[in-house]
N, C-alpha and C positions, 0 to 999 in steps of 0.2 A: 360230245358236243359238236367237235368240227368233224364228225362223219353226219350227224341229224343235218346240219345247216349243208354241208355239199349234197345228201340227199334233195332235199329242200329245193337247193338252187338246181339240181338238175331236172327236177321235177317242174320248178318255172320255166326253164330253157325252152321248151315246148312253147311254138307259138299262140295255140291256140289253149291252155293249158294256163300260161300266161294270163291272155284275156278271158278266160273266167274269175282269175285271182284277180284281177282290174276290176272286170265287172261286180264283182261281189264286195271292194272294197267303196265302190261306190254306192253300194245298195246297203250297205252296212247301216245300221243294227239289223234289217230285213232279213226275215228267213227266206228265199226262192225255189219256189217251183224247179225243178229240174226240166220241165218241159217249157219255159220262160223263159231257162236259161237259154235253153237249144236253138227254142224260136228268134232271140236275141242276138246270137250270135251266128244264125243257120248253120248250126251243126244237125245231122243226123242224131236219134234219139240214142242211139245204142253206141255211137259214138261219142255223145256226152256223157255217159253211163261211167262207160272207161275214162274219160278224163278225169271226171269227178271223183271215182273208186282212187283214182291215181295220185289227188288232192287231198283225200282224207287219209288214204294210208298214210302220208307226212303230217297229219293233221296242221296242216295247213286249210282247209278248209272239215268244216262241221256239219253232220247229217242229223236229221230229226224226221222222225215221222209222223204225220198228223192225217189219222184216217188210212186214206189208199195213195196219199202224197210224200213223197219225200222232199223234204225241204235243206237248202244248204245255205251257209252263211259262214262269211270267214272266222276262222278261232284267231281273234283278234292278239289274243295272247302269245300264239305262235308268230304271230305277223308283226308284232314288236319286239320279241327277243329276236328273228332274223333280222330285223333294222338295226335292230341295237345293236347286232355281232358286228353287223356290215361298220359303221360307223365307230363304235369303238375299238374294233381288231382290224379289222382293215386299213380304216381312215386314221386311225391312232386318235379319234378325236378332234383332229384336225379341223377347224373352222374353214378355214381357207381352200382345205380340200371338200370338206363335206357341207358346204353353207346350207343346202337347203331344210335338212335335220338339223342342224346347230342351232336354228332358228324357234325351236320350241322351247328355249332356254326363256326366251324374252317377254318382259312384260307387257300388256298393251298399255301405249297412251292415254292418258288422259285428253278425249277429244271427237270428234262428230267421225262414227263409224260409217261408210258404205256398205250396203248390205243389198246383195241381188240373190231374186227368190224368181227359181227358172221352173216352166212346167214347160210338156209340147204344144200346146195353141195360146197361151197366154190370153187365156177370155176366163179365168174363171178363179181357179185354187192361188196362183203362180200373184192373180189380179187383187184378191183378198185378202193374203199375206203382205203386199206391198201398203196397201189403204191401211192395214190393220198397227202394222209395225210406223206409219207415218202419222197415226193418231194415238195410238198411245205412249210413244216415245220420242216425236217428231226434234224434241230436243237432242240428241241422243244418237238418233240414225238419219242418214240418207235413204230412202228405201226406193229399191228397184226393182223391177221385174221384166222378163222377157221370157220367149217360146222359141225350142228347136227348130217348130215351124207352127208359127204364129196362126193366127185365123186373122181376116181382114178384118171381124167385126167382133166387139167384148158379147161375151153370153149376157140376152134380155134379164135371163134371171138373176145370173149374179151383180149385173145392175140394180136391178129392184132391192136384190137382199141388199147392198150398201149402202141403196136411197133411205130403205128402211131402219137403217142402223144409224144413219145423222154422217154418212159418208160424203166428204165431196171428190163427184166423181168426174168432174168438167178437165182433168189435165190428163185424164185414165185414157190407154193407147194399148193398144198391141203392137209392140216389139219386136224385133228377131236379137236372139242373141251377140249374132255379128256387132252390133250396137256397142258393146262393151270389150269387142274387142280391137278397137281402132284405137289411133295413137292419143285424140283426145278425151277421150272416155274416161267415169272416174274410177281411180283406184281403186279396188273392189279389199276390202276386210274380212268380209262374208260372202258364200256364194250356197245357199242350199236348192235343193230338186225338189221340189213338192211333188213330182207324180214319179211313176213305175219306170214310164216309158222316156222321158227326159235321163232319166237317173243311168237305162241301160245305153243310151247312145256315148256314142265320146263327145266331150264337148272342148270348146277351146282349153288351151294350158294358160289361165290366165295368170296374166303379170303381177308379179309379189306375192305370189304363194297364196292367196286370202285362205283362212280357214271354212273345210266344207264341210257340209253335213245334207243327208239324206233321211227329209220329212214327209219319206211317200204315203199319199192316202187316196181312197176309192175316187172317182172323178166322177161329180155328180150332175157332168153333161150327158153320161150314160143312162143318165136313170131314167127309167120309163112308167110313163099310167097317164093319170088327169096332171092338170098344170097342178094342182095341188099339190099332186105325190112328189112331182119332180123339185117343185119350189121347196117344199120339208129337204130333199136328200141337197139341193145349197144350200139351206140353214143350217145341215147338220157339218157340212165342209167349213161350213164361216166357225161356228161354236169348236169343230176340233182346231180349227189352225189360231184361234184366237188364245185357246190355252197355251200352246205352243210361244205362239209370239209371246203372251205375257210371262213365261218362263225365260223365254230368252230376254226380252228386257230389263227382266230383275237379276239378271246373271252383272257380280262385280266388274264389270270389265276390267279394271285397272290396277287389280289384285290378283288378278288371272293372270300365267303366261299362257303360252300357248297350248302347251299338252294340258291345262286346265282346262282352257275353256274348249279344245276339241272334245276332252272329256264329257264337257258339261253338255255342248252341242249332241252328241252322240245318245245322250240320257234323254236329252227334248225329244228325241227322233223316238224315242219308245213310250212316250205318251199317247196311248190309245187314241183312236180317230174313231170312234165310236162315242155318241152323246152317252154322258152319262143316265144311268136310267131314272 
């Protein structure tokens, strides 16, 4: 056991090595492109190759092949028994040494959660999420949203789909993250990624730990033909992130601790973004 975990940890020690296990635990439940990752981090192709080979030999990271792709994604299993070693053999357990794992003991409050839902332009997925979690649970959550790098202006379409949906969208903005991380900004409980490209940047270390999760789905600004085809691919963003949010609202909170509801989070994030047929 403590020759697998010094393997492990020397296998992290690599700076760049490192930031793939970061980036992959952010993209988590996602399987990724090996060439996503590379572009992501601008590595060399043949150089991520080996890092990667270097990651799954510890199985610390997990390979799958789909087609002519190879996709990786952290073996989350491995990535909690070295926490766990670290904190219980290390830290002895110790609260006081290890507070920020000791904190998944705790239950949440009963009481009005903050919940911020980040995409890169925050005109659209990141915008939908916020409306969607403030109308069906508005008692329940604060909802927020913001962009790595905002667009001056919300997308026309994802406007229409809210108008159409009985949204009101008169306090609807685009944001930049920086927003939530000034000294009077609110607490944050919840913090997920709705897109790919949000998910692989670093984002601030925000204050009190909130719990994350990574709900990336296709970005349906990209989509192309007649306004009609593009208008269907944001009703099909609004209808997968709307099942999402309603999972996540019917989650107990206040029976949950926290490796519950990261769990629980983590399971949302594997709800297809695909309309049902």
């Amino acid at each position: 056991m403590e020759k697998t975990i010094s393997n492990q940890l020397s296998t992290l020690g690599h700076p760049q090595r490192l930031a793939i296990f970061r980036l992959l635990m952010r993209r988590y439940p996602d399987r990724v492109p090996a060439g996503e990752l590379a572009a992501a981090l601008e590595v060399k192709a043949s150089t991520m190759s080996t890092y990667l080979s270097a990651l799954t030999r510890e199985d610390l990271v997990e390979q799958q092949r789909l087609r002519t792709s190879l996709l990786y994604s952290i073996n989350m299993t491995t990535a909690q028994r070295l926490f766990g070693y670290l904190f219980s053999d290390c830290c002895r357990s110790r609260p006081e040494i290890c507070m920020p794992l000791s904190a998944g003991s705790s239950v949440m409050t009963d009481r009005k959660y903050n919940v911020l839902f980040v995409c890169t332009g925050n005109s659209a997925r990141s915008i939908f999420a916020e409306s969607l979690l403030r109308k069906l649970a508005n008692d329940r959550f604060n909802a927020y949203s913001a962009g790595t790098k905002p667009q001056s202006e919300l997308n026309p379409f994802a406007l229409q789909v809210l108008k159409d949906k009985g949204h009101d969208i008169s306090s609807l903005r685009s944001k930049n993250v920086s927003e939530f991380s000034v000294p009077d900004a609110p607490a944050l409980d919840f913090v997920f990624t709705v897109c790919n490209q949000a998910a692989n940047e670093e984002c601030p270390a925000w204050e009190g730990q909130p719990i994350s999760g990574h709900w990336g789905m296709p970005d349906p600004v990209k989509a192309e033909g007649t306004d009609a085809e593009k208008s269907l691919a944001f009703q099909h963003a609004y209808g997968a992130l709307k099942r999402r949010i309603e999972a996540f609202a019917s989650l107990p909170m206040e029976s949950l601790d926290r490796i519950g509801l990261q769990s629980a989070v983590d399971k949302i994030g594997r709800i297809s973004s695909e309309m049902p047929a």
